[in-house]
C-alpha positions in Angstrom: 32.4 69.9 -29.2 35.6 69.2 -30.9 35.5 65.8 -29.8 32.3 65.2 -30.9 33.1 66.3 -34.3 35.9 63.9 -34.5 33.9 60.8 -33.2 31.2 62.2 -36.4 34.0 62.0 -38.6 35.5 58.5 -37.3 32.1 57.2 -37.7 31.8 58.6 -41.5 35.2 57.2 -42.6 34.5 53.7 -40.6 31.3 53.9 -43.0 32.5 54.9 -46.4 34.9 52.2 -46.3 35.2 48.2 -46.7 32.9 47.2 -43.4 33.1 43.3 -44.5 36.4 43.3 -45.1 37.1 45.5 -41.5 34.2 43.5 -39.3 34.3 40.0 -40.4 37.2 39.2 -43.1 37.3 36.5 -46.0 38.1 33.9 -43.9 36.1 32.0 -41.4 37.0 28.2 -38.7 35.7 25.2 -40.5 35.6 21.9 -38.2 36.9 19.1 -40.7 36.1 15.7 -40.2 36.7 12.2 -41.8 35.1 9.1 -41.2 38.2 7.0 -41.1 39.9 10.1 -38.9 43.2 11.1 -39.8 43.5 12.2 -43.7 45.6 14.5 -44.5 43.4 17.9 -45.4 44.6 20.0 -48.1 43.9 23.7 -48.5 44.1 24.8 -52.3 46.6 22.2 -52.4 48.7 22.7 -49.4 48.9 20.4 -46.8 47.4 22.1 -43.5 46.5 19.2 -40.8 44.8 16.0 -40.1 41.2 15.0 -39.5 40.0 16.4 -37.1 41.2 19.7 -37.3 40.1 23.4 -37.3 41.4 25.5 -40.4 40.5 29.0 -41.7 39.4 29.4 -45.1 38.1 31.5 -48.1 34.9 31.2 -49.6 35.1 28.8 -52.8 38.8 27.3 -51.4 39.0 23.3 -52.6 39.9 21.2 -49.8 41.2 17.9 -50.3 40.9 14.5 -48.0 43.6 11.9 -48.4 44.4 9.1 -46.7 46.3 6.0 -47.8 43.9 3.5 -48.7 41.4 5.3 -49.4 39.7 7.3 -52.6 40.6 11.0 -52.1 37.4 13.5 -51.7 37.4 17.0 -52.5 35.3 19.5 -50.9 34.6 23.3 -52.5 33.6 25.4 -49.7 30.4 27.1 -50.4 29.6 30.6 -49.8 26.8 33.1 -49.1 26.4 37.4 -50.1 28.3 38.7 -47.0 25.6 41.0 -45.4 27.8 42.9 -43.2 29.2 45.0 -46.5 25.8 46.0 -46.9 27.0 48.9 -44.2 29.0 50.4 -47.4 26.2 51.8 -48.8 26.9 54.3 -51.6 30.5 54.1 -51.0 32.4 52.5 -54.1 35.9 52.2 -52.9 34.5 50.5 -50.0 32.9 47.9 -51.8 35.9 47.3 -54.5 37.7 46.8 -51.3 35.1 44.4 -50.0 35.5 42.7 -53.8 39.4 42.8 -53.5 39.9 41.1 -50.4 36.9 38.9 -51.1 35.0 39.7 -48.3 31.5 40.4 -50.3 31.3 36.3 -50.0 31.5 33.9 -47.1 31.6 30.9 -45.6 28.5 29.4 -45.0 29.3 26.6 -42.9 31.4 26.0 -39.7 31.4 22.1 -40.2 32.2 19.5 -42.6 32.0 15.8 -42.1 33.4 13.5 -45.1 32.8 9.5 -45.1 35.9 8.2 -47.1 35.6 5.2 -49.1 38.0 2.2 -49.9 40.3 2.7 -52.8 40.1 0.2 -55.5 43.8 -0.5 -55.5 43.2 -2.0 -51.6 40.6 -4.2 -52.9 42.5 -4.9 -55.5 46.1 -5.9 -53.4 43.6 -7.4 -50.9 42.3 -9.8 -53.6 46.4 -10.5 -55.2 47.0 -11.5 -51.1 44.4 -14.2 -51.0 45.8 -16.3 -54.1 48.7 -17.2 -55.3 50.5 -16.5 -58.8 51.1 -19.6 -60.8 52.2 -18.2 -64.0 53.4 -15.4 -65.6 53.8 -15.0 -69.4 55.9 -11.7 -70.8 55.7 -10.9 -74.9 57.9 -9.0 -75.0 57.2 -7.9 -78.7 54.4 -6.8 -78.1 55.0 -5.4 -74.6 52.7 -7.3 -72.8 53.0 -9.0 -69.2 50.2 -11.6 -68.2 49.6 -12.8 -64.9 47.4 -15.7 -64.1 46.2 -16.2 -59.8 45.1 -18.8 -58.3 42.6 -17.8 -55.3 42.8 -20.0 -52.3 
């Protein structure tokens, strides 16, 4: 009997407090993938991996793709109403918990594909490779430096 009453009284506390933050966390795997593979992915800033790569993270966390030659593309990872912290109920400290640890949101996806494009600066030393400079003209009064290229 004893034992029952404790299992009813585990089962209580396990209730009253933060389920989403107990069951499934704030964080969830993401696939990321670039078409070039192999930018650099950033997490919030920080550098965590190369395309492809697996990498935990938060609802609403900014993830950068780099990748030299390329224009860098930034992906906010979008979220859903976590419906696991529904189990709180009537229980407030479970669901500040839930809010604190930001477990009331998640990650709605589990993959993210990303087509980089050419910089303009490639293009642009691309284009200064395929002529040749003939002149170049410096005022320096007015702080200017001219350049004239002669395409092959």
């Amino acid at each position: 009997m004893n034992n029952l009453k404790l299992f009813a009284l585990s089962g209580i506390l396990l209730l009253s407090t933060s389920c989403a933050s107990i069951l499934t966390g704030s964080k969830r795997k993401v696939l990321f993938e670039t078409n070039p593979s192999g930018a650099k992915v950033f997490v919030n800033g920080f550098e965590k991996g190369k395309t492809p790569t697996t990498i935990k993270v938060r609802a609403d966390d900014r993830i950068d793709f780099r990748l030299e030659g390329y224009r860098e593309r930034v992906v906010v990872m979008d979220s859903k109403f976590n419906l696991v912290s529904i189990i709180n109920g009537i229980s407030i400290i479970g669901w500040g918990i839930d809010a604190l640890t930001g477990s009331l949101k998640r990650v709605d996806t589990k993959y993210v594909k990303v087509t980089l494009e050419p910089s303009k600066k490639t293009a642009f030393i691309k284009f200064m490779k395929a002529g040749k400079i003939k002149e170049i003209n410096i005022d320096k009064k007015n702080k200017i430096i001219e350049t004239i290229v002669v395409l092959n």
